[in-house]
Structure formats: C-alpha cells, structure tokens
C-alpha positions in Angstrom: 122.2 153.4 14.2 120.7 156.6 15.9 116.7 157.1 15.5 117.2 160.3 13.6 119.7 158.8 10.5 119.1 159.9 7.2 117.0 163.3 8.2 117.7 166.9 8.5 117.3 168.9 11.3 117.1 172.8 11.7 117.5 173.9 15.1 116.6 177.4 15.9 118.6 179.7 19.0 121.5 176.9 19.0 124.0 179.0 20.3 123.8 177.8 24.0 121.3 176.5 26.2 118.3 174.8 25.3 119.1 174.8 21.4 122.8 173.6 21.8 121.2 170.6 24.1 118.9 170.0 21.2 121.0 170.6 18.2 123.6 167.8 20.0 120.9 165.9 21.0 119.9 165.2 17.3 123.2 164.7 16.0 123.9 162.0 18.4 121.1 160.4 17.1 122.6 160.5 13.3 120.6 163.8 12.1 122.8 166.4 10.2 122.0 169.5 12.0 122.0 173.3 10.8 122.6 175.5 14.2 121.1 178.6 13.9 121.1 181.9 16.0 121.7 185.6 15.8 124.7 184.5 18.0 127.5 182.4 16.4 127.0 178.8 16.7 130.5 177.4 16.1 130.7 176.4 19.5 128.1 173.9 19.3 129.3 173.2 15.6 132.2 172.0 16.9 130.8 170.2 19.7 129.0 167.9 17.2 131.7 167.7 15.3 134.0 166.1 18.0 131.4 163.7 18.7 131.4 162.5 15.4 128.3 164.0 14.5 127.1 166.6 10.8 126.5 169.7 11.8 126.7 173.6 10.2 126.5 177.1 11.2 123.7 179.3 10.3 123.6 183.3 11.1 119.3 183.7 11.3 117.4 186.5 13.1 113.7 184.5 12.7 111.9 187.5 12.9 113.1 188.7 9.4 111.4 186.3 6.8 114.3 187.0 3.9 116.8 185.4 6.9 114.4 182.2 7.9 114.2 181.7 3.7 118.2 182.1 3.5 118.5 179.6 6.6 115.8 176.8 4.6 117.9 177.3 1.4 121.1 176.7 3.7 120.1 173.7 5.0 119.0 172.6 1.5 122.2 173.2 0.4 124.3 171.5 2.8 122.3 168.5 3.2 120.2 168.1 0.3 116.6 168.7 2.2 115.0 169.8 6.1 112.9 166.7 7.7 112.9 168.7 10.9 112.5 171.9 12.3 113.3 173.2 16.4 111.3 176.4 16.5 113.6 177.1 19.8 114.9 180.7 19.3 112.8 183.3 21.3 113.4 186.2 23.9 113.5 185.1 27.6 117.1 185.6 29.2 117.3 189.4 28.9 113.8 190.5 29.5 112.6 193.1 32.1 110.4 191.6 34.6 107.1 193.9 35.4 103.8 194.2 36.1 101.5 194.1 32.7 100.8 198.0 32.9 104.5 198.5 33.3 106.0 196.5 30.9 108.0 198.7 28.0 106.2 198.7 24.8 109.2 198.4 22.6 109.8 195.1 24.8 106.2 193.6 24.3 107.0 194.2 20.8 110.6 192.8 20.4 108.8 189.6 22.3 105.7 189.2 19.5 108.2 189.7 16.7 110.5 187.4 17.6 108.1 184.3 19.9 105.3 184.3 17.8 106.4 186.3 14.5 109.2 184.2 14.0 107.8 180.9 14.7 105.8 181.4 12.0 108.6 182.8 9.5 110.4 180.2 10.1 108.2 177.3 9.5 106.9 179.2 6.4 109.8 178.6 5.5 110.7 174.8 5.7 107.1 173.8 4.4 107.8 173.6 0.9 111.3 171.7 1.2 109.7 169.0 4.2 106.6 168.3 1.3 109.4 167.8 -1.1 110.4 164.7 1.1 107.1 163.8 1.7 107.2 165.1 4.9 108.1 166.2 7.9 108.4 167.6 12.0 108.1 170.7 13.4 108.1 170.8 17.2 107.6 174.6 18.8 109.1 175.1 22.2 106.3 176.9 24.3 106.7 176.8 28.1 104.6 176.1 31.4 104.6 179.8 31.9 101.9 179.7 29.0 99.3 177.6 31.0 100.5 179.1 34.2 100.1 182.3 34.2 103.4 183.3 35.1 103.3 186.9 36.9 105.3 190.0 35.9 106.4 188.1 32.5 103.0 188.8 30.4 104.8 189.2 27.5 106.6 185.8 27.2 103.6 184.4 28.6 101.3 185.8 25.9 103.5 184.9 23.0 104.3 181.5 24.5 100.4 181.1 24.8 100.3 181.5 21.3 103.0 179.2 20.4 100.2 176.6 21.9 97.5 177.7 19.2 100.0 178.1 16.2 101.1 174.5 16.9 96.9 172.8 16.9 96.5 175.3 14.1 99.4 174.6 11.4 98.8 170.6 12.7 95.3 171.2 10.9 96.5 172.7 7.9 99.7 170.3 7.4 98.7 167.2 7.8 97.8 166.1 4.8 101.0 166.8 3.9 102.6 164.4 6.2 104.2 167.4 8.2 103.5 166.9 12.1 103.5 169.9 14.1 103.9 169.7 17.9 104.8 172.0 20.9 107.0 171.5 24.4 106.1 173.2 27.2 109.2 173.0 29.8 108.8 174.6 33.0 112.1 177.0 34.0 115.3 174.8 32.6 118.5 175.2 34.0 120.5 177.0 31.6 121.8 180.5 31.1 118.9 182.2 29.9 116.7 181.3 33.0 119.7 182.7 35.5 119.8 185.8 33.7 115.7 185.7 33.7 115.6 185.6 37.6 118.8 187.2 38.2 119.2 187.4 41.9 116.1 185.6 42.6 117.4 182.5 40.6 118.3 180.5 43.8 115.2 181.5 45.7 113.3 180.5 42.3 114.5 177.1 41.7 113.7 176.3 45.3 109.5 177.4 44.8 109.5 175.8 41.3 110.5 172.4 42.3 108.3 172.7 45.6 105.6 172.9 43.1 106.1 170.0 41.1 105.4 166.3 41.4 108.9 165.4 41.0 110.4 168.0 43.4 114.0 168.7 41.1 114.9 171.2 39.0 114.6 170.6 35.4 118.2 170.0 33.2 118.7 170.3 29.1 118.9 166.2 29.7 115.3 165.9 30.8 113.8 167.4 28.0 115.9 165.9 24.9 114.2 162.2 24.9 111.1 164.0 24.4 112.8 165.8 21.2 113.8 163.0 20.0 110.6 161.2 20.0 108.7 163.7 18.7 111.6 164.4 15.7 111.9 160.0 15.2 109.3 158.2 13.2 108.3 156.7 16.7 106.4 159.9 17.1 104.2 159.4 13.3 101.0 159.4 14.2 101.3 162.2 16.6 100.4 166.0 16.1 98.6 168.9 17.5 99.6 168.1 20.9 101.9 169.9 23.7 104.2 167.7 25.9 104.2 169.3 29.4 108.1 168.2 30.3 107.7 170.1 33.6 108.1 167.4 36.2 103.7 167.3 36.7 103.5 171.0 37.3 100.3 171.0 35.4 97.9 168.7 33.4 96.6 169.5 30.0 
C-alpha cells in the first residue's frame, strides 16, 4: 500500500516536467490525481494509467479564479474530495532574460499573475473542500532562485520570493483547520522548461550550478519527488510553514 492511498491530489502545470514527475509520483503512491495545465495533460493521464494508477485531465489557467474553482469542483467530482494540492504551474521556460530595468512590463506582469496570483487562486480554491475532510496539504513550489538572487530573472525571482511568504502566511491562517501549507525550493531541475530558460547557455549553466553545490550533480525530477511525497503523506503532520531547500546544499535557511 502506497503512502498516499485513499487521498486526492491536485497537481498544478502537469503537462510535462516537474508536474508530470509529481502527478506520477503521487499516483504511484495510491493518490488519485487531477493533472492540470493550460496544456493538455493526457500524456501524463495516460502514463498513470499504464502504471496502474487514478488519474484525470483538467484544462486550468490558475491565474483566472472562475478556472481554479471549475478545477476544485472537478476534482470533487471525480474523486469525491481534494486532500492535496501541488501549486506547481508558473512561468519559467519561455521567459526573456534581462537586466531589472530592462525587463518587458507586460512580462513582469504575466509572471505576478500567474507565480504569485495564481497560487493564491488556486488554493482559494481547495480550502473549503480539504476542511470538508478535515484537512489537508498544500505544498507551493518556490525555487533557490528566490533566496539567491538569481541575476537577469527578477521577475521569477520576485514572485518566487513571494511564494516563500504566502506559504508561512496561509500556514498561520490554516492551521487550525488541519490544512498544512509548505513550499519547495529546487534549484535549476533538469527538465524542459530550464533548457528553454538558458537556452544556449544551458550546458555552460549546469556546469556552474553543480560547481556551486555541496553535492556537485545536477538536480533530476527523481530528486525532488521523495520530498513530495513526504510532505503530501501523513509522515509529514506536524509539519508546516517551512521551505525544503531540495538544491543539493546550495544554501541554508
């Protein structure tokens, strides 16, 4: 029996990467799983599915609340209730790298509507169902970059900076109603998004980032789902407010 049987899982920006690792990830530990993007998750769907695993699509742009409320009712729906929530969708991949003074406004924008605004949408909307089950655990995917300081990404770094303080702040205000409320900070993963991020630098990147950790390789979806898990499992119940640093001791909180 997998750590995670018997709950429901929301997992935000499923379509690939990160969120498909995750999504998986929780089905293989017995969790029926809604997979939700602005991109089709059927891919992943089906992934779970040939594992043996519960799993449904969703269609969900988080930074529209009448979307995250359609997503909460969907998983309601399907699977009779949410225990957990993956607040994994965000904007990284496609952004334009600058200097703060040069960064486009309609970008910083797009990034605060969708990293920050839609964290929040979204786990507006899964309160009410999780106190309905007497509980619940939200886990926010923030990043290094937000204690780092990454350069020529302020935007991502400001909203994933934010992340952090949403996560202590909702923590205080749901835990008397048995709802836990953690964040992940990863540094750069290897997946799709973080290729497109660097672009031609990407192979010059993942050389400096794992000079600049403890444990001197580059992180992979695997490394970060045991921490998921934990943090999703009962084995996690007395934990909330904090951020996991899963960055392979890049920097100590």
């Amino acid at each position: 029996m997998g750590q995670l049987e018997g709950k429901v899982a929301i997992v935000t920006g499923a379509a690939r990467g990160l969120g498909r690792a995750y999504a998986e990830t929780l089905a293989a530990e017995g969790a029926s799983v809604l997979a939700c993007d602005v991109n089709a998750c059927d891919e992943t769907v089906a992934a779970i599915a040939s594992a043996g695993g519960a799993a449904v699509s969703g269609t969900v742009d988080i930074a529209d609340m009448a979307g995250c409320t359609a997503m909460a009712e969907q998983a309601v729906a399907a699977f009779g209730g949410i225990d957990i929530l993956i607040n994994n969708a965000a904007l990284y991949g496609t952004l334009q790298g600058a200097r703060f003074e040069q960064l486009p406004e309609e970008q910083w924008d797009a990034v605060m509507n969708v990293n920050i605004k839609g964290v929040w949408q979204a786990t507006k909307a899964v309160v009410a169902p999780m106190r309905e089950r007497g509980g619940g655990s939200i886990i926010n995917i923030s990043s290094l970059a937000a204690v780092y300081g990454l350069p020529y990404g302020l935007d991502y770094v400001a909203s994933k900076a934010a992340v952090i303080g949403m996560t202590r702040g909702m923590a205080r205000e749901l835990g008397s109603d048995n709802i836990r409320v953690n964040a992940v900070a990863p540094s750069a993963v290897m997946t799709e998004g973080t290729r497109e991020f660097f672009g031609e630098k990407f192979d010059k990147a993942k050389q400096v980032i794992a000079k600049g950790q403890l444990i001197q390789r580059n992180l992979q979806a695997d490394d970060l789902t045991g921490t998921i898990v934990y943090l999703a499992s009962d084995s996690s119940a007395f934990v909330t407010g904090q951020t996991h640093m899963v960055d392979g001791g890049s920097w100590f909180l």
